[in-house]
C-alpha positions in Angstrom: -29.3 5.7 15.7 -26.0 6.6 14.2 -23.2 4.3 14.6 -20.5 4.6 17.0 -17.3 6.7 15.8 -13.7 5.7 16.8 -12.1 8.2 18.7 -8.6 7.8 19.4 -7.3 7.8 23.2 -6.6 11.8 24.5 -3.3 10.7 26.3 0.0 9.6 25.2 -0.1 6.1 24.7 3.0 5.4 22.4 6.8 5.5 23.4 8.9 8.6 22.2 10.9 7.9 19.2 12.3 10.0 16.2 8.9 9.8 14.3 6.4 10.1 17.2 5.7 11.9 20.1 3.8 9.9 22.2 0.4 10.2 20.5 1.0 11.5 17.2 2.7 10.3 14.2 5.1 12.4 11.5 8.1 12.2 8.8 11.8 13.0 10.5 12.5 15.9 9.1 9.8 16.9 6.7 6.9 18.8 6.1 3.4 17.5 4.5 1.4 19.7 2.6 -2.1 18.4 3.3 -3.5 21.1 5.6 -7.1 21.8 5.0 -5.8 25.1 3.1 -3.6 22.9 1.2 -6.4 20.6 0.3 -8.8 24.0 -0.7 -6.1 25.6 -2.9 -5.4 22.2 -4.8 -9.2 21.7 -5.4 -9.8 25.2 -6.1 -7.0 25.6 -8.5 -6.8 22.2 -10.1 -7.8 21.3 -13.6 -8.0 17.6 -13.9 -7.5 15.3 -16.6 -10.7 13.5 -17.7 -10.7 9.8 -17.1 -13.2 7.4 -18.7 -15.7 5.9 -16.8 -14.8 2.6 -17.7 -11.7 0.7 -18.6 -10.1 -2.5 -19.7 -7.0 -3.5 -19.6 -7.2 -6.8 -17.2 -6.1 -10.2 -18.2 -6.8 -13.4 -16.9 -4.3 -14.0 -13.4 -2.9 -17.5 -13.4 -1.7 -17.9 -10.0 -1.9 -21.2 -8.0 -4.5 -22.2 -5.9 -1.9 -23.3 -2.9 1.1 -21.7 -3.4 4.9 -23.4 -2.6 7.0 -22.6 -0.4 9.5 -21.8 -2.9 7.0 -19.8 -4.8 7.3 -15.7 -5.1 4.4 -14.5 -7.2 2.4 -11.3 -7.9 -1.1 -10.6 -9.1 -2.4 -6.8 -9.4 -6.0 -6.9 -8.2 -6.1 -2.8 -8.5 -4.7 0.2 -7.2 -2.3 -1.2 -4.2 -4.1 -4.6 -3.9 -2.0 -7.4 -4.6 -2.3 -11.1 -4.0 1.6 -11.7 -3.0 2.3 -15.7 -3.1 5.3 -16.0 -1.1 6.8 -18.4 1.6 3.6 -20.9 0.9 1.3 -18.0 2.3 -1.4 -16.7 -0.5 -1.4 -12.7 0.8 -2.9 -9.6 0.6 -1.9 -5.5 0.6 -4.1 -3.3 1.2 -7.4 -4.7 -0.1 -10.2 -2.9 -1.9 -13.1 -4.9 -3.2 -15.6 -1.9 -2.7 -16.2 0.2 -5.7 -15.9 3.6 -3.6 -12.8 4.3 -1.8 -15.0 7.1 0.8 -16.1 6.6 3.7 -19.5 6.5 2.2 -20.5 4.4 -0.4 -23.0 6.4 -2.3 -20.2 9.0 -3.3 -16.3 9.7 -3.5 -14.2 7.9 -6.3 -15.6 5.2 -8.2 -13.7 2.2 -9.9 -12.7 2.2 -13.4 -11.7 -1.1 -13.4 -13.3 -3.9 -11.5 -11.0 -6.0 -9.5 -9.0 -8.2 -11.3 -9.7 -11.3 -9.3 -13.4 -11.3 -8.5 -13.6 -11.8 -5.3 -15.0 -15.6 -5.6 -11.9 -16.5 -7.1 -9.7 -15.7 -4.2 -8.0 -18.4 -2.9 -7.6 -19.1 0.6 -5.7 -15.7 2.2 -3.6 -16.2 5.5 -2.0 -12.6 5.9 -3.0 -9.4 5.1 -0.5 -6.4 5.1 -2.2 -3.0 5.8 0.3 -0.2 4.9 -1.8 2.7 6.7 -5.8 4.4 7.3 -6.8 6.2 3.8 -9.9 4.7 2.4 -8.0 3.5 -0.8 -5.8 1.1 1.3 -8.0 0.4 3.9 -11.5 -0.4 3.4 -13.4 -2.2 6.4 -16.4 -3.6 4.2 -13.2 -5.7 3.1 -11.4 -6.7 6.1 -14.5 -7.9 7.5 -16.1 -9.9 4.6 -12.1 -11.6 4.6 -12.2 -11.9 8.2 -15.5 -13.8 7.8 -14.2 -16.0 5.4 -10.6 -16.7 6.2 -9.7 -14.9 9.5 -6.4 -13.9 8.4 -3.7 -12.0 10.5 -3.3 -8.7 9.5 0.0 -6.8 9.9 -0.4 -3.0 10.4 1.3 -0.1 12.3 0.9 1.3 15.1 -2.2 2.6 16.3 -4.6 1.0 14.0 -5.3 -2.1 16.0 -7.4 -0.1 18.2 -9.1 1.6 15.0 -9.3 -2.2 13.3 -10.2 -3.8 16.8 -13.0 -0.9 17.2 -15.1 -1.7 13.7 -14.6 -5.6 14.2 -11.4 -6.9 13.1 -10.1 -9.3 15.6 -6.8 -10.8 14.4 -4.8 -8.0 14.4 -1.2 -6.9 15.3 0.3 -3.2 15.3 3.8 -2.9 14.5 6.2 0.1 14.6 8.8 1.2 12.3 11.8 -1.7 11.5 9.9 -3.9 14.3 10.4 -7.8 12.8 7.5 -10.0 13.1 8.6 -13.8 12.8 5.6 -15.6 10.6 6.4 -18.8 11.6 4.9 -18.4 15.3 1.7 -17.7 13.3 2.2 -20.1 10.3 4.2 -23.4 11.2 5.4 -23.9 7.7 6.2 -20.4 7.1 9.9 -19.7 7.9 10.0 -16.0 6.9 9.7 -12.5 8.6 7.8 -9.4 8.3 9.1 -6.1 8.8 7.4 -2.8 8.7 9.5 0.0 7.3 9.1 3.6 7.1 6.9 5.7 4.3 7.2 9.1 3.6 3.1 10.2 3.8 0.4 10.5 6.9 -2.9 9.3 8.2 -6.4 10.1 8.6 -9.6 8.5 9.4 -11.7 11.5 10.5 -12.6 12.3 14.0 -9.5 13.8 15.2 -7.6 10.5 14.2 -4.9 12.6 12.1 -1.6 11.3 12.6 -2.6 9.1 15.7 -1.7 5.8 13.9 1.5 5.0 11.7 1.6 4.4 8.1 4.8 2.3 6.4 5.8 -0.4 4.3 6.5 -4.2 4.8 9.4 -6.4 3.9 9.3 -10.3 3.6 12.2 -12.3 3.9 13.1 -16.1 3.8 16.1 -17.3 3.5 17.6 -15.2 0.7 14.2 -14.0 -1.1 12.6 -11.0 -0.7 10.0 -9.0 -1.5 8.8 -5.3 -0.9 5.7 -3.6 -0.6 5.7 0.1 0.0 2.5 1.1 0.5 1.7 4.9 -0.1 5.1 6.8 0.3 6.5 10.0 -1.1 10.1 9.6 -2.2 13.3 10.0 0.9 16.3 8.4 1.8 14.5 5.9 3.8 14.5 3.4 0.8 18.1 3.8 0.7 18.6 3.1 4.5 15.9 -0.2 4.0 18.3 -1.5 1.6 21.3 -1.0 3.8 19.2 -2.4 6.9 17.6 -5.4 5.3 19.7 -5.7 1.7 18.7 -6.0 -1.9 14.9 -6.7 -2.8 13.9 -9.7 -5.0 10.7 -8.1 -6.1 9.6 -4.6 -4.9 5.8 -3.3 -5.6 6.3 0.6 -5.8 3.5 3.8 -6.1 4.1 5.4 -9.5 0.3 7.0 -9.5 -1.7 10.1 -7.8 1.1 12.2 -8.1 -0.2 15.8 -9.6 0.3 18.6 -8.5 3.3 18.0 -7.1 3.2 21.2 -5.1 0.8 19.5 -3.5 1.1 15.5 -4.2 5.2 15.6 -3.7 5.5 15.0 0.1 3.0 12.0 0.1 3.3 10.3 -3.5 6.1 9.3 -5.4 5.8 10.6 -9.3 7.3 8.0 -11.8 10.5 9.5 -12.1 10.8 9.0 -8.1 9.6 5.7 -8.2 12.7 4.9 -10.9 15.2 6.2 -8.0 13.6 4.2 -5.4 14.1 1.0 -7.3 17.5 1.8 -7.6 18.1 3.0 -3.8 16.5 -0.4 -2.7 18.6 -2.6 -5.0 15.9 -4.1 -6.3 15.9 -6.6 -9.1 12.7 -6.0 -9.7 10.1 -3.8 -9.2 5.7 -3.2 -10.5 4.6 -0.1 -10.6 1.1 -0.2 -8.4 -1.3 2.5 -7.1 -2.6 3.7 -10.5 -5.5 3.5 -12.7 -8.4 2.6 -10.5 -9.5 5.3 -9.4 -9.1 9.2 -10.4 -7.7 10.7 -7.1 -5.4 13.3 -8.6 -5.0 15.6 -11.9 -2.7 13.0 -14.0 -4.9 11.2 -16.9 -5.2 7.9 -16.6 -2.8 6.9 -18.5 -0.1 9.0 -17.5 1.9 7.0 -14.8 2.6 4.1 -17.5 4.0 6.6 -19.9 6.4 8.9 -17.3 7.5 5.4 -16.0 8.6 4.5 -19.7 10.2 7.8 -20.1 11.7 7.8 -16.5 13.0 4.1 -16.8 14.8 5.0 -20.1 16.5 8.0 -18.7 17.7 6.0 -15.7 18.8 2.9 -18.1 16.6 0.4 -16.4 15.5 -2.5 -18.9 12.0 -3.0 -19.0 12.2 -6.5 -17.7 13.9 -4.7 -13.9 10.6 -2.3 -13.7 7.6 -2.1 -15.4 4.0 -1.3 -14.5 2.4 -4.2 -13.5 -1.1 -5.0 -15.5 -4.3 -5.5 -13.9 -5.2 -9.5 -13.3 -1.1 -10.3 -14.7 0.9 -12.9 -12.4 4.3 -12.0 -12.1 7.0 -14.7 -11.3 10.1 -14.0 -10.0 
């Protein structure tokens, strides 16, 4: 017998607001290009850049086992996972263990790097913030085996609870754009919020669930530290109006990868150059380049987001130390 397929409710079942219209999701103001001719003509016309099967580039993380309170750490574990210490919390975006980001795992892209922390190595997770649907940030085989073995609360937006709470996931909670979660109801010790901020990109899970849940961003704050996770996001004034919202950014993780052909890739992902400009709208003071070089997803060689971002950042006049890609397994302290 096949298994069960979630199929999003028929009726509107989300209030009205300037970025949904009571069951479906979309970007103020602009247009995606990801219609299913969109998606042919990129495929049929593309010539992309050949990636090796394997690559290295990971070093050994050094992050603590229990975080302080005062701590604000890091770690890349691949594409847009990240093992964020902040606030005493150990947290994770968007994890991907799996090897195949597909909704099979017998084909689609396969890693070319391995996780950077193995998963045995993780230490205990409380949070995990999911940015949106697409198999490369949300991968279920994940959620559950964490689930399993730390029941963390994950943050998401709206309309993937159901989609989460469907497959399994249990501790969930569905936020909408600018909506402020306070951590410390679900963490005593934890005197920090969460908000969930808008993203320029879509959704997509198969089924007819296009658009019926709400990608976006989170924001951390405690006390006067920050940090920012963007999730998947073409580039728009909303990082401007996130820093005149919620102020400057301690440590921003930004998309500078999957960005070719921008005819195509523009609306939904950031190229490097973009990334440089968000940086700057947000304030930050300083940012890691993420969602590159662990899986081929787009025409850009592997290798090409790290070089565009040096280029970009030196046309800009930001110092390396302010935004750099961050490396695969690398704790960053800030």
């Amino acid at each position: 017998m096949l298994p069960r397929r979630y199929r999003p409710p028929l009726t509107p079942t989300f209030s009205l607001s300037d970025h949904c219209d009571g069951r479906y999701f979309f970007n103020p103001g602009q247009v995606l290009r990801s219609s299913g001719w969109d998606i042919l003509k990129w495929k049929t016309s593309s010539k992309p850049a050949v990636w090796p099967k394997q690559a290295g580039g990971l070093v050994a993380p050094s992050f603590a086992a229990s975080p302080d309170v005062a701590d604000l750490t890091a770690t890349l574990v691949g594409h847009a996972t990240f093992l964020v210490q902040y606030a005493g919390l150990n947290i994770l975006t968007d994890p991907v263990w799996s090897d195949r980001c597909s909704p099979v795992a017998w084909a689609g892209p396969r890693r070319v790097r391995p996780p950077a922390i193995a998963w045995e190595g993780l230490p205990k997770i409380s949070l995990v913030l999911l940015s949106h649907n697409h198999y490369d940030h949300c991968d279920l085989a994940t959620l559950l085996r964490l689930q399993e073995r730390f029941h963390p609360l994950i943050l998401t937006g709206l309309g993937n609870a159901a989609f989460l709470q469907f497959h399994g996931l249990q501790r969930v909670m569905a936020m909408d754009w600018w909506q402020q979660v306070n951590l410390e109801e679900q963490f005593p010790a934890c005197a920090a919020t969460a908000t969930f901020t808008p993203a320029l990109h879509w959704s997509n899970r198969g089924g007819g669930t296009r658009n019926t849940s709400l990608w976006g961003g989170f924001r951390l704050q405690r006390e006067a530290r920050s940090v920012f996770f963007a999730g998947d996001s073409g580039y728009a004034s909303h990082f401007q109006e996130i820093a005149t919202r919620l102020g400057t950014t301690d440590l921003a993780l930004l998309p500078i990868g999957a960005y070719e052909p921008r005819w195509f890739m523009k609306t939904m992902h950031m190229n490097p150059a973009e990334a440089v400009q968000a940086h700057l709208d947000l304030h930050a003071k300083r940012s890691l380049g993420m969602h590159y070089g662990t899986w081929q997803l787009t025409d850009e060689g592997i290798d090409a987001p790290v070089e565009a971002l040096h280029a970009a950042r030196e046309a800009a006049g930001v110092r390396l130390e302010h935004f750099q890609a961050a490396v695969f397994g690398e704790t960053t302290r800030t």
